[in-house]
C-alpha positions as CSV (number, residue, x, y, z in Angstrom):
1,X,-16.1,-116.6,25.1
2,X,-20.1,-115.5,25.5
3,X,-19.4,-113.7,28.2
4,X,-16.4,-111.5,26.4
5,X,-18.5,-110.6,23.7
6,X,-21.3,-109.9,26.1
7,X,-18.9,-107.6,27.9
8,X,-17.7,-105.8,24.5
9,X,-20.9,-105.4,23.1
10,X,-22.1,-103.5,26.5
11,X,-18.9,-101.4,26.3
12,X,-19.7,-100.0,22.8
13,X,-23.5,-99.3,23.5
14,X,-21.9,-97.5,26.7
15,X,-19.6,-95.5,24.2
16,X,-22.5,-94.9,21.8
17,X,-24.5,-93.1,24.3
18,X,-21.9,-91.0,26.0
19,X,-20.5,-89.5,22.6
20,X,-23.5,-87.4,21.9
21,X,-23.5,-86.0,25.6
22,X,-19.6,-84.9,25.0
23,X,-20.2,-83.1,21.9
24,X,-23.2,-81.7,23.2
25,X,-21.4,-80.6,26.3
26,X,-18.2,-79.3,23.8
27,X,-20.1,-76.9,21.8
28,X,-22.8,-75.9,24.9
29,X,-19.7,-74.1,26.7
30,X,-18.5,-71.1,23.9
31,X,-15.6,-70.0,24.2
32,X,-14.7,-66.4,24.9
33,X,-12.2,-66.4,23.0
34,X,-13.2,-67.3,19.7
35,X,-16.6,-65.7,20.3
36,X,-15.6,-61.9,21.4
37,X,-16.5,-59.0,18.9
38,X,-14.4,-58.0,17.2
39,X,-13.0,-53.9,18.1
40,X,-12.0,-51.7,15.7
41,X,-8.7,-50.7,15.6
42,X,-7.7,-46.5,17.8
43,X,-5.6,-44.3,16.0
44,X,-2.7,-42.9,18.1
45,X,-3.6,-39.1,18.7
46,X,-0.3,-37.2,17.4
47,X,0.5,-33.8,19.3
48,X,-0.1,-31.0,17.4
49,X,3.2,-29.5,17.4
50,X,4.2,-25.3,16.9
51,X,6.3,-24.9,13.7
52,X,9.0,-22.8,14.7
53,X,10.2,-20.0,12.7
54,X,13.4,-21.5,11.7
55,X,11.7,-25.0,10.8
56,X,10.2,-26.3,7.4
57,X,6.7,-27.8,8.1
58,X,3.8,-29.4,6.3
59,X,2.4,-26.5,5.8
60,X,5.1,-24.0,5.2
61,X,4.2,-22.8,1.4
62,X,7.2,-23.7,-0.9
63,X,8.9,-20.9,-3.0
64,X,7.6,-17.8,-3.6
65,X,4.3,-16.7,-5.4
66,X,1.0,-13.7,-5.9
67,X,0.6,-12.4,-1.8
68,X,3.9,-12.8,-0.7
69,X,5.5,-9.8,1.0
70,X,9.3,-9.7,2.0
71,X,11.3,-7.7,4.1
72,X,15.5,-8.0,2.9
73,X,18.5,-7.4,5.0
74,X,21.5,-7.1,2.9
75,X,24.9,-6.1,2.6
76,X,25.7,-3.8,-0.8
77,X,28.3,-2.5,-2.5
78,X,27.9,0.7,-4.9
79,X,30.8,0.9,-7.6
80,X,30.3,3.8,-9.5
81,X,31.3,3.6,-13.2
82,X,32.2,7.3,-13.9
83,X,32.3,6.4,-17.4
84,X,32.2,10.2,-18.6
85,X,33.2,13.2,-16.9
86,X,33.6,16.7,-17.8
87,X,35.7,19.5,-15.4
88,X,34.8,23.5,-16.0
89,X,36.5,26.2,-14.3
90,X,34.8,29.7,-14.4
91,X,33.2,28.6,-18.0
92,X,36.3,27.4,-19.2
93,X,36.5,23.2,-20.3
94,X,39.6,21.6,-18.6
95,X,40.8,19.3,-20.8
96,X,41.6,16.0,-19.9
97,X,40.3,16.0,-16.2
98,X,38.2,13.9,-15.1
99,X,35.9,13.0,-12.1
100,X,36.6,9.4,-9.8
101,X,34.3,8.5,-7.2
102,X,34.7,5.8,-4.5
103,X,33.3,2.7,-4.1
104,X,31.1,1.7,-1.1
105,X,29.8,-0.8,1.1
106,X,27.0,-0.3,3.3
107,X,23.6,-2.5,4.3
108,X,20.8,-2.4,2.4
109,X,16.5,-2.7,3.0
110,X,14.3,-4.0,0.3
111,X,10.6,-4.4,0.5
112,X,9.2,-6.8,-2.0
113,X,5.9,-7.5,-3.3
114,X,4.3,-10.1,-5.3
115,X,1.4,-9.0,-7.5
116,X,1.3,-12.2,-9.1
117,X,3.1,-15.3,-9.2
118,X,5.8,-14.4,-11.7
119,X,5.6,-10.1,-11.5
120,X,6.9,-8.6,-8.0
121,X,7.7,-4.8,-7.1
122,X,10.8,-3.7,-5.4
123,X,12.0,-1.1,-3.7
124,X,15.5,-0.6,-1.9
125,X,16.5,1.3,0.5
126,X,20.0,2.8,1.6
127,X,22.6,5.7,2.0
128,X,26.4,5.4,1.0
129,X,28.8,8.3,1.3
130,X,31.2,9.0,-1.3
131,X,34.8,10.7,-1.9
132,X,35.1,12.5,-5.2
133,X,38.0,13.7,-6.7
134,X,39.5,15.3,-9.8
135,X,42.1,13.5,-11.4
136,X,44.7,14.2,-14.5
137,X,44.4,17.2,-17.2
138,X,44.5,20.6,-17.2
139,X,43.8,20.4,-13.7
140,X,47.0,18.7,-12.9
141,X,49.2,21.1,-14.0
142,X,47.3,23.9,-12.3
143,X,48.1,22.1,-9.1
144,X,51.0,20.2,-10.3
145,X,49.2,17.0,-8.1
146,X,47.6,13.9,-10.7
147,X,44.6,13.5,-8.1
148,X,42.7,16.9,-6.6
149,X,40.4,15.7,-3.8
150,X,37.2,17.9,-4.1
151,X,35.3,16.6,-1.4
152,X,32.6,13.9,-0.2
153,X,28.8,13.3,-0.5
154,X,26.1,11.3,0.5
155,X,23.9,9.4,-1.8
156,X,20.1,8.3,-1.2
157,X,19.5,7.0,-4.1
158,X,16.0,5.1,-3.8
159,X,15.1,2.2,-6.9
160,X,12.0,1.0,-7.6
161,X,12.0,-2.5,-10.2
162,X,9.4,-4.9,-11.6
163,X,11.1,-8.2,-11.7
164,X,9.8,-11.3,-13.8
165,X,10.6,-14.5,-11.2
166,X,11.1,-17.1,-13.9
167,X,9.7,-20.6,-11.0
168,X,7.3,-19.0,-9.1
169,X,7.2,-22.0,-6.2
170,X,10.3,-23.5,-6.5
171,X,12.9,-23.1,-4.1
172,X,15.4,-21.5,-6.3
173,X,13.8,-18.6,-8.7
174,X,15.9,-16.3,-10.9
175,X,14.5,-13.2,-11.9
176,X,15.5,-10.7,-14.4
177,X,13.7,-6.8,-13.5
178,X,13.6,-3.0,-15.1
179,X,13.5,0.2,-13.1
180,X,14.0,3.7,-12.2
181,X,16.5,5.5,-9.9
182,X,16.2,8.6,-8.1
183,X,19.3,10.1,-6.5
184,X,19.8,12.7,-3.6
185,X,22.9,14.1,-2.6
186,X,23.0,15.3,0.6
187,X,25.8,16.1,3.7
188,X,28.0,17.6,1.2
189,X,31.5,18.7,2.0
190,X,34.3,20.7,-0.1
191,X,37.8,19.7,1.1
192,X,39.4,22.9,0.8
193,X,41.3,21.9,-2.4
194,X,42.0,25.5,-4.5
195,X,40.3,27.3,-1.9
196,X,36.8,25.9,-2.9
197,X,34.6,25.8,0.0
198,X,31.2,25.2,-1.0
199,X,30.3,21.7,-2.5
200,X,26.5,21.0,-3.8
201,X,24.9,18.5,-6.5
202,X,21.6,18.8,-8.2
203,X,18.5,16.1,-8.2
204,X,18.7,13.4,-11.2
205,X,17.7,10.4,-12.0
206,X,17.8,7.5,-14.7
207,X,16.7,3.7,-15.4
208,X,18.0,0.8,-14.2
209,X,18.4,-3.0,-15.4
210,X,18.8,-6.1,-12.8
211,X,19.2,-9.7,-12.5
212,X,19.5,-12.2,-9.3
213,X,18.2,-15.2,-7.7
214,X,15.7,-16.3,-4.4
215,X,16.4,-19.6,-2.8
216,X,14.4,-20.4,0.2
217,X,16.4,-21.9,3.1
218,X,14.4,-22.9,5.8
219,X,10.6,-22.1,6.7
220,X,10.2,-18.4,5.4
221,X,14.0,-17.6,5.4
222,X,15.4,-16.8,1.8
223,X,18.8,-15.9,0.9
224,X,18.9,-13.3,-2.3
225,X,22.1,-12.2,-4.5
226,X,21.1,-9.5,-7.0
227,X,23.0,-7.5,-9.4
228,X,21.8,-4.1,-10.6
229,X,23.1,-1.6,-13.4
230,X,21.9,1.9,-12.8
231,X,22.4,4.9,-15.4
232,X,22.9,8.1,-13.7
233,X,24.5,10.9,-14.4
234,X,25.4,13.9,-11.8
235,X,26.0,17.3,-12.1
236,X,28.2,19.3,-9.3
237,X,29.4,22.8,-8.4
238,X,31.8,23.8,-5.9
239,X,33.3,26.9,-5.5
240,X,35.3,29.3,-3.0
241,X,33.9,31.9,-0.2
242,X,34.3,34.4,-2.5
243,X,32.6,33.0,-5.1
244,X,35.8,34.3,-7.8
245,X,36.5,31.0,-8.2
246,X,33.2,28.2,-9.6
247,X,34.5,24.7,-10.7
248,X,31.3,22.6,-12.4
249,X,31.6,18.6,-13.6
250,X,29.4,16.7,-15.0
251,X,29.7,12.7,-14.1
252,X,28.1,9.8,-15.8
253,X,28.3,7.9,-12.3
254,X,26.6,4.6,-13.6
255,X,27.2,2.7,-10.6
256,X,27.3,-1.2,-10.5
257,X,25.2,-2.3,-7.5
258,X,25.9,-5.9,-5.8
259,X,23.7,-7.0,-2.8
260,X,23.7,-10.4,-1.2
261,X,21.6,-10.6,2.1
262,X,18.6,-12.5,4.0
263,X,14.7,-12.1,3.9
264,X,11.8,-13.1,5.7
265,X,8.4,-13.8,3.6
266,X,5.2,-12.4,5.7
Protein backbone atom coordinates (compact mmCIF):
# COMPACT_ATOMS: atom_id res chain seq x y z
CA UNK A 1 0.00 0.00 0.00
CA UNK A 2 3.17 2.55 0.83
CA UNK A 3 4.58 1.74 -2.09
CA UNK A 4 1.25 2.64 -4.43
CA UNK A 5 0.85 5.83 -2.98
CA UNK A 6 4.63 6.34 -3.23
CA UNK A 7 4.23 5.50 -6.97
CA UNK A 8 1.08 7.92 -7.46
CA UNK A 9 2.35 10.72 -5.68
CA UNK A 10 5.69 10.55 -8.03
CA UNK A 11 3.39 10.37 -11.05
CA UNK A 12 1.60 13.61 -10.30
CA UNK A 13 4.79 15.60 -9.39
CA UNK A 14 5.94 14.13 -12.91
CA UNK A 15 2.70 15.57 -14.44
CA UNK A 16 3.03 18.84 -12.56
CA UNK A 17 6.36 19.64 -14.13
CA UNK A 18 5.72 18.60 -17.65
CA UNK A 19 2.36 20.73 -18.04
CA UNK A 20 4.15 24.01 -17.97
CA UNK A 21 6.73 22.83 -20.66
CA UNK A 22 3.57 21.75 -23.03
CA UNK A 23 1.95 25.01 -22.85
CA UNK A 24 5.07 26.70 -23.16
CA UNK A 25 5.98 24.65 -26.18
CA UNK A 26 1.98 25.18 -27.52
CA UNK A 27 2.04 28.90 -27.64
CA UNK A 28 6.22 29.16 -28.55
CA UNK A 29 5.33 27.62 -32.11
CA UNK A 30 2.58 30.47 -33.78
CA UNK A 31 0.78 29.46 -36.14
CA UNK A 32 0.77 30.83 -39.62
CA UNK A 33 -2.37 30.60 -40.01
CA UNK A 34 -3.94 32.40 -37.44
CA UNK A 35 -1.11 34.87 -37.38
CA UNK A 36 -0.91 36.10 -41.27
CA UNK A 37 -1.89 39.80 -42.02
CA UNK A 38 -4.45 40.34 -43.11
CA UNK A 39 -4.77 41.66 -47.32
CA UNK A 40 -6.99 43.89 -48.47
CA UNK A 41 -9.45 42.80 -50.72
CA UNK A 42 -8.38 43.58 -55.37
CA UNK A 43 -11.06 44.94 -57.25
CA UNK A 44 -11.59 43.09 -60.60
CA UNK A 45 -10.41 45.55 -63.46
CA UNK A 46 -13.60 45.76 -65.92
CA UNK A 47 -12.67 46.35 -69.71
CA UNK A 48 -13.46 49.56 -70.76
CA UNK A 49 -15.82 48.70 -73.48
CA UNK A 50 -16.69 51.13 -77.04
CA UNK A 51 -20.42 52.12 -76.87
CA UNK A 52 -21.51 51.42 -80.26
CA UNK A 53 -23.66 53.67 -82.09
CA UNK A 54 -26.74 51.60 -81.98
CA UNK A 55 -26.32 50.88 -78.10
CA UNK A 56 -27.65 52.82 -74.96
CA UNK A 57 -24.74 53.27 -72.49
CA UNK A 58 -23.98 54.85 -69.10
CA UNK A 59 -23.26 57.71 -70.53
CA UNK A 60 -25.50 58.15 -73.44
CA UNK A 61 -27.43 61.55 -72.41
CA UNK A 62 -31.23 60.76 -72.08
CA UNK A 63 -33.86 62.80 -74.15
CA UNK A 64 -33.21 65.79 -75.67
CA UNK A 65 -32.07 69.25 -74.29
CA UNK A 66 -29.95 73.17 -74.89
CA UNK A 67 -26.74 71.84 -77.37
CA UNK A 68 -28.33 69.22 -79.11
CA UNK A 69 -28.11 69.27 -82.89
CA UNK A 70 -30.11 66.75 -85.15
CA UNK A 71 -30.08 65.71 -88.51
CA UNK A 72 -33.86 63.96 -89.73
CA UNK A 73 -34.48 61.61 -92.46
CA UNK A 74 -38.10 61.40 -93.19
CA UNK A 75 -40.75 60.35 -95.38
CA UNK A 76 -43.52 63.39 -96.14
CA UNK A 77 -46.59 63.75 -97.61
CA UNK A 78 -47.84 67.30 -98.91
CA UNK A 79 -51.76 67.47 -99.25
CA UNK A 80 -52.59 70.66 -100.44
CA UNK A 81 -55.95 72.09 -99.21
CA UNK A 82 -56.95 74.37 -102.18
CA UNK A 83 -59.50 75.77 -100.10
CA UNK A 84 -60.09 78.82 -102.44
CA UNK A 85 -59.48 79.24 -105.96
CA UNK A 86 -60.32 81.75 -108.47
CA UNK A 87 -59.97 81.03 -112.69
CA UNK A 88 -59.62 84.33 -115.07
CA UNK A 89 -59.53 84.12 -118.76
CA UNK A 90 -58.24 87.31 -120.57
CA UNK A 91 -59.67 89.58 -117.49
CA UNK A 92 -62.80 87.81 -117.44
CA UNK A 93 -63.87 85.66 -113.84
CA UNK A 94 -64.94 82.05 -114.73
CA UNK A 95 -67.47 81.28 -112.56
CA UNK A 96 -67.51 78.24 -110.77
CA UNK A 97 -63.96 76.84 -111.68
CA UNK A 98 -61.81 75.98 -109.55
CA UNK A 99 -58.11 74.88 -109.11
CA UNK A 100 -57.15 71.00 -107.56
CA UNK A 101 -53.63 70.14 -106.91
CA UNK A 102 -52.22 66.69 -106.14
CA UNK A 103 -51.01 65.26 -103.28
CA UNK A 104 -47.37 64.08 -102.73
CA UNK A 105 -45.05 61.95 -101.18
CA UNK A 106 -41.47 62.51 -101.24
CA UNK A 107 -38.42 62.35 -98.39
CA UNK A 108 -37.74 64.98 -96.28
CA UNK A 109 -34.34 66.76 -94.35
CA UNK A 110 -34.70 68.60 -91.19
CA UNK A 111 -31.91 70.20 -89.20
CA UNK A 112 -32.79 70.88 -85.72
CA UNK A 113 -31.29 72.92 -83.03
CA UNK A 114 -31.76 73.29 -79.41
CA UNK A 115 -31.13 76.75 -78.05
CA UNK A 116 -32.32 75.74 -74.79
CA UNK A 117 -33.84 72.89 -73.15
CA UNK A 118 -37.43 73.49 -73.99
CA UNK A 119 -37.01 76.14 -77.39
CA UNK A 120 -35.35 74.43 -80.70
CA UNK A 121 -35.19 75.90 -84.32
CA UNK A 122 -36.11 73.90 -87.35
CA UNK A 123 -35.78 73.97 -90.69
CA UNK A 124 -36.94 71.37 -93.47
CA UNK A 125 -35.88 70.67 -96.46
CA UNK A 126 -37.58 69.16 -99.64
CA UNK A 127 -39.03 69.37 -103.26
CA UNK A 128 -42.44 67.64 -104.38
CA UNK A 129 -43.80 68.06 -107.87
CA UNK A 130 -47.35 68.74 -108.38
CA UNK A 131 -50.27 68.20 -111.12
CA UNK A 132 -52.67 71.07 -111.25
CA UNK A 133 -55.82 71.18 -112.92
CA UNK A 134 -58.97 73.13 -113.55
CA UNK A 135 -61.99 71.52 -112.66
CA UNK A 136 -65.99 72.46 -113.03
CA UNK A 137 -67.55 76.02 -114.11
CA UNK A 138 -67.54 78.11 -116.86
CA UNK A 139 -64.55 76.30 -117.80
CA UNK A 140 -66.31 73.07 -118.32
CA UNK A 141 -68.57 74.10 -120.72
CA UNK A 142 -65.92 75.81 -122.80
CA UNK A 143 -64.29 72.48 -123.07
CA UNK A 144 -67.32 70.41 -122.46
CA UNK A 145 -64.55 68.10 -120.02
CA UNK A 146 -65.38 68.49 -115.82
CA UNK A 147 -61.44 68.33 -115.19
CA UNK A 148 -58.88 70.61 -117.59
CA UNK A 149 -55.37 69.47 -116.86
CA UNK A 150 -53.21 72.71 -116.91
CA UNK A 151 -50.05 71.39 -116.19
CA UNK A 152 -47.40 70.43 -113.33
CA UNK A 153 -44.91 72.29 -110.99
CA UNK A 154 -42.39 71.88 -108.64
CA UNK A 155 -42.41 73.12 -105.15
CA UNK A 156 -39.40 74.09 -102.78
CA UNK A 157 -40.97 75.28 -100.27
CA UNK A 158 -38.45 75.76 -97.30
CA UNK A 159 -40.02 76.23 -93.34
CA UNK A 160 -38.39 77.54 -90.65
CA UNK A 161 -40.29 76.76 -86.81
CA UNK A 162 -39.57 77.42 -83.15
CA UNK A 163 -41.02 74.57 -81.35
CA UNK A 164 -41.63 74.51 -77.48
CA UNK A 165 -40.50 70.57 -76.37
CA UNK A 166 -42.86 70.26 -73.44
CA UNK A 167 -39.97 67.14 -71.30
CA UNK A 168 -36.86 68.35 -72.29
CA UNK A 169 -34.84 64.89 -71.13
CA UNK A 170 -37.37 62.41 -71.29
CA UNK A 171 -37.51 59.96 -73.78
CA UNK A 172 -40.78 60.85 -75.27
CA UNK A 173 -41.20 64.87 -75.75
CA UNK A 174 -44.15 66.43 -77.57
CA UNK A 175 -43.73 69.75 -78.98
CA UNK A 176 -46.06 72.20 -80.29
CA UNK A 177 -44.02 75.07 -82.91
CA UNK A 178 -44.87 78.40 -85.05
CA UNK A 179 -43.34 79.37 -88.40
CA UNK A 180 -42.93 80.81 -91.68
CA UNK A 181 -42.99 79.26 -95.29
CA UNK A 182 -41.48 80.34 -98.30
CA UNK A 183 -42.49 78.70 -101.56
CA UNK A 184 -40.74 78.39 -105.05
CA UNK A 185 -42.16 77.03 -108.00
CA UNK A 186 -39.95 75.96 -110.33
CA UNK A 187 -39.64 73.18 -113.60
CA UNK A 188 -42.92 74.37 -114.67
CA UNK A 189 -44.82 72.73 -117.54
CA UNK A 190 -48.24 73.68 -119.45
CA UNK A 191 -49.90 70.60 -120.85
CA UNK A 192 -51.12 71.89 -123.92
CA UNK A 193 -54.82 72.07 -122.66
CA UNK A 194 -56.57 75.17 -124.87
CA UNK A 195 -53.51 75.73 -126.61
CA UNK A 196 -51.77 77.28 -123.49
CA UNK A 197 -48.24 76.72 -123.63
CA UNK A 198 -46.49 78.64 -121.17
CA UNK A 199 -47.03 77.89 -117.40
CA UNK A 200 -45.27 80.19 -114.46
CA UNK A 201 -46.12 81.01 -110.75
CA UNK A 202 -44.92 83.88 -108.69
CA UNK A 203 -42.86 83.88 -105.12
CA UNK A 204 -45.16 83.74 -101.88
CA UNK A 205 -45.18 82.89 -98.77
CA UNK A 206 -47.20 82.56 -95.41
CA UNK A 207 -47.08 81.19 -91.64
CA UNK A 208 -47.33 77.95 -90.42
CA UNK A 209 -48.57 76.03 -87.21
CA UNK A 210 -47.09 72.41 -86.01
CA UNK A 211 -47.41 69.82 -83.60
CA UNK A 212 -45.45 66.27 -83.09
CA UNK A 213 -43.54 64.10 -80.82
CA UNK A 214 -39.45 62.84 -80.26
CA UNK A 215 -38.97 59.54 -78.72
CA UNK A 216 -35.46 58.32 -78.39
CA UNK A 217 -34.91 54.65 -79.39
CA UNK A 218 -31.65 53.59 -78.79
CA UNK A 219 -28.30 55.54 -78.10
CA UNK A 220 -28.72 58.90 -80.23
CA UNK A 221 -31.38 57.32 -82.59
CA UNK A 222 -34.86 59.17 -82.38
CA UNK A 223 -37.93 58.48 -84.19
CA UNK A 224 -40.14 61.88 -84.93
CA UNK A 225 -43.92 62.10 -86.36
CA UNK A 226 -44.85 65.77 -86.92
CA UNK A 227 -47.81 67.45 -88.32
CA UNK A 228 -47.70 70.83 -89.89
CA UNK A 229 -50.42 73.30 -91.25
CA UNK A 230 -49.01 75.85 -93.70
CA UNK A 231 -51.08 78.87 -95.14
CA UNK A 232 -50.19 79.67 -98.58
CA UNK A 233 -51.68 81.00 -101.25
CA UNK A 234 -50.34 80.90 -105.14
CA UNK A 235 -50.86 82.87 -107.84
CA UNK A 236 -50.33 81.35 -111.63
CA UNK A 237 -50.46 82.45 -115.32
CA UNK A 238 -50.39 80.33 -118.32
CA UNK A 239 -51.05 81.28 -121.51
CA UNK A 240 -50.66 80.20 -125.41
CA UNK A 241 -47.57 81.02 -127.97
CA UNK A 242 -49.36 83.70 -129.13
CA UNK A 243 -50.03 85.19 -126.09
CA UNK A 244 -54.14 85.92 -127.47
CA UNK A 245 -55.04 83.68 -125.08
CA UNK A 246 -53.81 84.43 -120.77
CA UNK A 247 -55.70 82.21 -118.19
CA UNK A 248 -54.68 83.53 -114.31
CA UNK A 249 -55.81 81.60 -110.86
CA UNK A 250 -55.34 82.31 -107.80
CA UNK A 251 -55.08 79.13 -105.16
CA UNK A 252 -55.25 79.18 -101.50
CA UNK A 253 -52.98 75.85 -101.53
CA UNK A 254 -52.81 75.45 -97.68
CA UNK A 255 -51.29 72.21 -97.71
CA UNK A 256 -51.35 69.71 -94.76
CA UNK A 257 -47.84 68.43 -94.24
CA UNK A 258 -47.31 64.79 -92.50
CA UNK A 259 -43.68 63.50 -91.85
CA UNK A 260 -42.66 60.50 -89.91
CA UNK A 261 -38.89 59.56 -90.20
CA UNK A 262 -35.47 58.87 -88.12
CA UNK A 263 -32.77 61.23 -86.59
CA UNK A 264 -29.47 61.18 -85.25
CA UNK A 265 -28.49 63.71 -82.22
CA UNK A 266 -24.72 65.09 -82.70
Amino acid sequence: MKNIRKFAMSAALGAATLAPVAVHAQTATPSTYVNAPIANPVAVAQPKGHCGIFQTCSTTKIGLGRGDFMIRLSAVGVLPEDRDSKVWANGTALSGTRVKTTDQVMPELTFEYFVTDNISLDLIATSTRHEVQANGGALSQMTGNSKTDVGSAWVLPPTVTVAWHFRPHKRLNPYVGVGGTFMWFHNMNASGALGLSKLNSGFTGGPSINAGVDYQLVGNWFFNFDVKQMFVRMHAWAENSSESLKVKAHDSLDPTVVSAGIAYRF
